[in-house]
C-alpha positions as CSV (number, residue, x, y, z in Angstrom):
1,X,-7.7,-25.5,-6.7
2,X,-7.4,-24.3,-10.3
3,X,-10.8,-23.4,-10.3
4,X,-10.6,-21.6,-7.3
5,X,-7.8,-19.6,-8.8
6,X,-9.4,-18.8,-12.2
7,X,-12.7,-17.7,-10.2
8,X,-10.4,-15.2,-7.6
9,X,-8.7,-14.2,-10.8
10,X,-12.3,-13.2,-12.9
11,X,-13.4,-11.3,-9.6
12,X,-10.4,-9.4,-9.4
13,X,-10.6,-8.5,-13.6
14,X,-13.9,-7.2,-12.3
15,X,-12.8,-5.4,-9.3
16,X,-10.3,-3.5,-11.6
17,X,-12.6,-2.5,-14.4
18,X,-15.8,-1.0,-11.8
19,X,-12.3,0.7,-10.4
20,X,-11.3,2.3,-13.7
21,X,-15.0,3.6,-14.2
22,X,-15.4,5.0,-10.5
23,X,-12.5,6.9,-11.0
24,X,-13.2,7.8,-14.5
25,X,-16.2,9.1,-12.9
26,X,-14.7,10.6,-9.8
27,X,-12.5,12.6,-11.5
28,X,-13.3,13.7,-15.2
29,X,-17.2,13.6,-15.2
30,X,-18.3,15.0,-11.4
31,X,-16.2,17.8,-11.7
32,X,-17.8,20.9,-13.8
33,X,-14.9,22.0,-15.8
34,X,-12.2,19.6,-15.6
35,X,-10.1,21.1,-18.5
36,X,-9.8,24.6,-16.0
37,X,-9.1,22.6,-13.2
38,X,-6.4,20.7,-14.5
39,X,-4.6,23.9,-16.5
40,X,-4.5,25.8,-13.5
41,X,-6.5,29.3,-12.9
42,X,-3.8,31.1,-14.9
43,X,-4.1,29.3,-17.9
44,X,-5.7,31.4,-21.1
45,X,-8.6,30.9,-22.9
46,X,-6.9,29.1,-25.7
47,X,-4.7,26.6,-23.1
48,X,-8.0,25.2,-21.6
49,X,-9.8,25.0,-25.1
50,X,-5.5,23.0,-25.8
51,X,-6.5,20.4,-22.5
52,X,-10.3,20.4,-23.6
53,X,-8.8,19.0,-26.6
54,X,-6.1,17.1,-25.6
55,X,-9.0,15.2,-22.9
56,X,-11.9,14.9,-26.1
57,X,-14.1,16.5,-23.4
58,X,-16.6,17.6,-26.2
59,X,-17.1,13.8,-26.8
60,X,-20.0,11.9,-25.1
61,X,-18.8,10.6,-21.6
62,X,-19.3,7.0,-22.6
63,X,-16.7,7.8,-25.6
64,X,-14.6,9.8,-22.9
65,X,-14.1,6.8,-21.0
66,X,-13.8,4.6,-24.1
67,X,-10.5,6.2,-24.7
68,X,-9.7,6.4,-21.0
69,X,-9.9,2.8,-21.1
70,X,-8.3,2.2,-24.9
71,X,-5.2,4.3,-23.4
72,X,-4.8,2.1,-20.5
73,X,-5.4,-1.5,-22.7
74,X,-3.8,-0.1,-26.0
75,X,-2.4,3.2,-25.6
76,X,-3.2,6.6,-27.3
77,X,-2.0,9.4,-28.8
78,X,-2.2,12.9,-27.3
79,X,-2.5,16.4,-29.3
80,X,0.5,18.3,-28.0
81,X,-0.4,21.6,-30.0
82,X,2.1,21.2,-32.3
83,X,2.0,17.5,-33.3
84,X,0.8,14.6,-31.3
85,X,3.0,11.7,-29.0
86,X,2.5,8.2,-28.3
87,X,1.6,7.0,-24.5
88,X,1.8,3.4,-24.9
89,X,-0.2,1.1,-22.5
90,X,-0.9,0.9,-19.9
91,X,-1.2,4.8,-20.7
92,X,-2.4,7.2,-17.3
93,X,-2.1,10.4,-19.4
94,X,0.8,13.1,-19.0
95,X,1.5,15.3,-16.2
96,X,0.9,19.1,-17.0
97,X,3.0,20.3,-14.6
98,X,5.8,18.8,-15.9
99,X,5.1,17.5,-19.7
100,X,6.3,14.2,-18.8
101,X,4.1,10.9,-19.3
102,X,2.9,9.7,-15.9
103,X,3.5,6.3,-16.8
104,X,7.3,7.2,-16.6
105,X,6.6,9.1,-13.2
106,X,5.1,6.4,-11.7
107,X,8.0,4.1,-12.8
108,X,10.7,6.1,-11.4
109,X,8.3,6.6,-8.2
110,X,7.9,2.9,-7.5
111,X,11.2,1.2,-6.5
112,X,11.2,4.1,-3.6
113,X,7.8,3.0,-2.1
114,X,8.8,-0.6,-2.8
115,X,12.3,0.1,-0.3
116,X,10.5,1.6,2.5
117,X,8.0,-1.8,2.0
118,X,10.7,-4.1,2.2
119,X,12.3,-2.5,5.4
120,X,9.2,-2.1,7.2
121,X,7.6,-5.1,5.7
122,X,10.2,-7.7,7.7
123,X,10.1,-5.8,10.8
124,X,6.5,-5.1,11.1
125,X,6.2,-9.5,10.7
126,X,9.0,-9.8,13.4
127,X,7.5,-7.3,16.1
128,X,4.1,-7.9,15.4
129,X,4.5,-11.6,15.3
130,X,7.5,-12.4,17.8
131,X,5.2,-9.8,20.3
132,X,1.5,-11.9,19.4
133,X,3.5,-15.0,20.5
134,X,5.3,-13.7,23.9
135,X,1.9,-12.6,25.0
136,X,0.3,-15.9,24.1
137,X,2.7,-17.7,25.5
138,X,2.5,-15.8,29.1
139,X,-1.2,-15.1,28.7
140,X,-2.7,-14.3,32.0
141,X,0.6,-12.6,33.4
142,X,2.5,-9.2,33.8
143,X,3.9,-9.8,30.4
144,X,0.9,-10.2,28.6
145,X,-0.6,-6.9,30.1
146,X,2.0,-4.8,29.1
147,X,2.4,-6.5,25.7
148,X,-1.5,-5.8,25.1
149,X,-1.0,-1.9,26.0
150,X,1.6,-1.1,24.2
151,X,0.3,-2.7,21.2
152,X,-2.8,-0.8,21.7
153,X,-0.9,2.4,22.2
154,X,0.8,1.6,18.9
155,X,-3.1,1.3,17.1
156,X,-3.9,4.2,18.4
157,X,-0.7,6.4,17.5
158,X,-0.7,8.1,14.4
159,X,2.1,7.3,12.4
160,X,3.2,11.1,12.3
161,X,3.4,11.1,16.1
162,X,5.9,8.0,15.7
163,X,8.2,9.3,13.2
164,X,8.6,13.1,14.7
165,X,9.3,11.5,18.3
166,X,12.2,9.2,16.5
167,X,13.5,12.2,14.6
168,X,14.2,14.4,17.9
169,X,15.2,11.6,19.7
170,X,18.0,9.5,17.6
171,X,18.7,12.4,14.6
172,X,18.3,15.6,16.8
173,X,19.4,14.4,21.0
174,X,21.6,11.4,20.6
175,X,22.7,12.7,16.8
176,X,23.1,8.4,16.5
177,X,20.7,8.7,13.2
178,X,21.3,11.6,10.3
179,X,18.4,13.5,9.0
180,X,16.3,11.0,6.9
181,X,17.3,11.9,3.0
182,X,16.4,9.6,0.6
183,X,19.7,7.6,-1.1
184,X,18.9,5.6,-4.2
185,X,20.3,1.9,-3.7
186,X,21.9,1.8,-6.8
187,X,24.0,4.8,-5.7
188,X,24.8,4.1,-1.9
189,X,23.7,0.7,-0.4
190,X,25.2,1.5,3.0
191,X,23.3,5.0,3.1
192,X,20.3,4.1,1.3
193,X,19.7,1.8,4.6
194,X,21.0,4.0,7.0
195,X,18.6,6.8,6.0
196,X,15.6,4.3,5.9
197,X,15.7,3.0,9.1
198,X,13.2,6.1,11.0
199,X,10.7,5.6,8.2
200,X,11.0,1.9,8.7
201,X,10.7,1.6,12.1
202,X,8.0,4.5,12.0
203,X,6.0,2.3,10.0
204,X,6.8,-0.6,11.0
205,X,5.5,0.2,15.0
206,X,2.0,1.1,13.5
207,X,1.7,-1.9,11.6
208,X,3.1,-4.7,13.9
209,X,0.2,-3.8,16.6
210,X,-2.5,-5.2,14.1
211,X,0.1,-8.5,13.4
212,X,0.7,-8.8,17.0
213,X,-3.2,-8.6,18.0
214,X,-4.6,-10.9,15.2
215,X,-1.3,-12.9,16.2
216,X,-2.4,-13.6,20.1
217,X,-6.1,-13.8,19.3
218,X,-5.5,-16.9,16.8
219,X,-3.2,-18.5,18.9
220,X,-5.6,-18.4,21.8
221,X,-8.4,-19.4,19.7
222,X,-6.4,-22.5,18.6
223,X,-5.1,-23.3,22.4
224,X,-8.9,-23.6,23.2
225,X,-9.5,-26.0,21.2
226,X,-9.8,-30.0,22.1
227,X,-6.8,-31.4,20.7
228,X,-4.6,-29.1,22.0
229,X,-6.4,-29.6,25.5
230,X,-5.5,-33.5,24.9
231,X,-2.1,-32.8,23.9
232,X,-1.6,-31.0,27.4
233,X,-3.5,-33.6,29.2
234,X,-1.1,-36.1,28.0
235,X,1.8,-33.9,29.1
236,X,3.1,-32.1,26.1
237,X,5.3,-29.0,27.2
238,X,3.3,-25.7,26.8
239,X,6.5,-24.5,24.6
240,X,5.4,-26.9,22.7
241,X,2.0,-26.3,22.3
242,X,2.6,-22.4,21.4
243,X,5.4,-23.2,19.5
244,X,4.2,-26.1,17.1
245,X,0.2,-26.3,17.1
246,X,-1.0,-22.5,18.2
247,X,1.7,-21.0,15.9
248,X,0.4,-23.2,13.1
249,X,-3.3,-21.9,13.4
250,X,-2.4,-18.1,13.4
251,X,-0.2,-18.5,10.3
252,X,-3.6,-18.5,7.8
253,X,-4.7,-14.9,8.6
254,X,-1.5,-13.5,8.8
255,X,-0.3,-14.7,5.8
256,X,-3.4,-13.0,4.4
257,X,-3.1,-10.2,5.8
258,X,0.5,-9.4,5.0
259,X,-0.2,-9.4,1.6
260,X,-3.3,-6.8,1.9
261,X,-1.2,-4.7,3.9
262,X,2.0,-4.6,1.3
263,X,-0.2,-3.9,-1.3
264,X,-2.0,-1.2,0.3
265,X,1.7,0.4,2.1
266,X,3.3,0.0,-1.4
267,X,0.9,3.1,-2.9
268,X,-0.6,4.5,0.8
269,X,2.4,5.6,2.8
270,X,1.8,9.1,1.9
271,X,2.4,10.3,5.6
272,X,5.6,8.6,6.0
273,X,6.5,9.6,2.6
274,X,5.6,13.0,3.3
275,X,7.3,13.3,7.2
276,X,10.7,11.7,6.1
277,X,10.8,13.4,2.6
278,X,10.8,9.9,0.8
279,X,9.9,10.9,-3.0
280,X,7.5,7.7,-3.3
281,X,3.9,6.9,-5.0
282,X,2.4,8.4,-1.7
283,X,4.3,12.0,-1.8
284,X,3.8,12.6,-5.9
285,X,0.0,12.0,-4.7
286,X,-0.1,14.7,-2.2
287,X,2.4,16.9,-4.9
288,X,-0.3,16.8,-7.3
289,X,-3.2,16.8,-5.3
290,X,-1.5,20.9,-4.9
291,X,-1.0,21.9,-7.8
292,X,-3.9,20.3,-9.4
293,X,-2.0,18.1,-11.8
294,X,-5.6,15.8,-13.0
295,X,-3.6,13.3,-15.1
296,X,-0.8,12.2,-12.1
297,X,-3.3,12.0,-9.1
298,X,-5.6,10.1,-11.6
299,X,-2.7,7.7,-12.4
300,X,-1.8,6.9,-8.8
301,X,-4.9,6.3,-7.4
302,X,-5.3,3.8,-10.3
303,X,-1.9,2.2,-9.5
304,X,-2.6,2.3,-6.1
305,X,-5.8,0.6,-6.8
306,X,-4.2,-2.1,-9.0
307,X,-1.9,-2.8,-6.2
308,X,-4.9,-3.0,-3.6
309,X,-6.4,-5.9,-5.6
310,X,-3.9,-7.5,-6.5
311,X,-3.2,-8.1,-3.1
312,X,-6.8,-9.3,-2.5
313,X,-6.5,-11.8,-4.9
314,X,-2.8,-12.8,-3.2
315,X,-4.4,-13.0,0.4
316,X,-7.3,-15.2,-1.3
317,X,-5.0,-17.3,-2.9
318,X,-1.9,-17.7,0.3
319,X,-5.0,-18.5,2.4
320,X,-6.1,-21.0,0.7
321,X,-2.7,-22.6,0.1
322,X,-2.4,-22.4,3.7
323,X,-6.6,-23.7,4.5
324,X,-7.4,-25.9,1.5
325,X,-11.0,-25.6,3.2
326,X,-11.6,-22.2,1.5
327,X,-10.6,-23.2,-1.9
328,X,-13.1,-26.3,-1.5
329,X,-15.3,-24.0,-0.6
């Protein structure tokens, strides 16, 4: 097992250094004049030769990236046109939009994505897991066909759709819900959950349909197989059989996938960020993808990235807690 860890571990050092250099490349080498694009088109003369500067973009690109990646292992110091400041590591650069060090942006950013996880986190495991059950359980019946479609309906909904049809519905007709508007939790526990409950349940609908498919098709997998046609030959109750031996098969790849998905929600809800007005990782994204701010899209694509494989190597390592086949492997 150990060794299994320390490989999953190396592969995922890997994964994030061919990510720092793809979007090194992405961003500060593909585009023709990076230092105009991330001043802005009004900036002067003299203000992009300042970001020119402040980047070293007159430096060979292998000694571009070199302090790309020194700044996120070490830290750096950046030319403020009077004197220079300190971005200690893991340093992503600092915003010009709004002088502040996007290391601190993301920081404040990242407890909001990390509330509308938890919230939607439990409930898309309940619904999407409670739901594969029920319609392995009555496979064959009524239940099971309408179970299917509306999980399929929910796959094929766009989260957007979701959200907007909640928001008439319980904020605007039955006035049961107010307005989503984001409360911190330090501030107002009571309203912090109040006004998180749309964006939860938003999400939560689209991502209990996968849990609730990959649910049903494990559990049928496993009641297919020989011993738990024995154990039913013998007389064992089919409660039983769903409830103890199929539920036990299914709880590998949905343990595995539950941590991909957090990982990937944690950074990537930038349309529920965006529809309920949750200032998350995923709204500062499409913020600065506007106004061109270089340094902050850079940053959160990285820390979304980080959080992607990090993840991966979670999934790798809860599935083979749960299949010591795969660490053996």
């Amino acid at each position: 097992m150990s060794a299994f860890l320390l490989r999953r571990l190396g592969g995922a050092l890997l994964v994030l250094f061919a990510l720092t250099v793809l979007v090194y490349g992405l961003f500060y080498v593909i585009p023709a004049d990076v230092a105009q694009t991330v001043c802005g088109p009004r900036c002067s003369p003299a203000q992009v030769a300042q970001v020119r500067d402040q980047l070293r973009l007159d430096d060979p690109v292998y000694v571009q990236y070199g302090h790309f990646l020194q700044g996120l292992v070490a830290g750096r110091d950046f030319s403020t046109g009077t004197g220079s400041e300190h971005c200690a590591a893991p340093c992503l650069g600092v915003s010009y939009q709004s002088g502040q060090q996007v290391t601190t942006l993301i920081t404040g950013k990242l407890p909001v994505s990390a509330s509308l996880l938890a919230g939607a986190f439990v409930l898309w495991l309940l619904i999407g897991v409670g739901t594969g059950i029920l319609s392995a359980w009555r496979r064959g019946g009524p239940t099971e066909q309408l179970l299917t479609g509306l999980t399929l309906a929910g796959v094929a909904t766009p989260v957007f759709v979701i959200g907007l049809v909640l928001i008439i519905l319980f904020c605007s007709t039955l006035q049961w819900l107010p307005f989503p508007t984001y409360v911190p939790f330090t501030q107002d526990p009571e309203q912090w959950a109040w006004n998180l409950v749309l964006p939860w349940v938003s999400l939560a609908l689209i991502e209990s349909a996968k849990y609730a498919r990959l649910t049903r098709s494990s559990m049928l997998e496993t009641l297919a197989e020989d011993h738990v046609r024995t154990f039913r030959a013998y007389g064992v109750s089919e409660r039983s059989l769903v409830m103890r031996h199929a539920l036990r098969g299914a709880v590998a790849p949905v343990v595995a996938m539950s941590a991909l998905d957090a990982g990937t929600v944690l950074g990537g809800a930038m349309l529920t960020e965006s529809l309920f007005g949750i200032p998350g990782l995923g709204r500062a994204l499409v913020q600065s993808v506007q106004v061109s701010d270089l340094p902050v899209v850079v940053g959160v694509v990285l820390v979304m990235g980080f959080f992607v494989v990090l993840a991966n190597a979670l999934a790798d390592i809860l599935y083979a807690v749960a299949d010591r086949r795969v660490a053996i492997a």
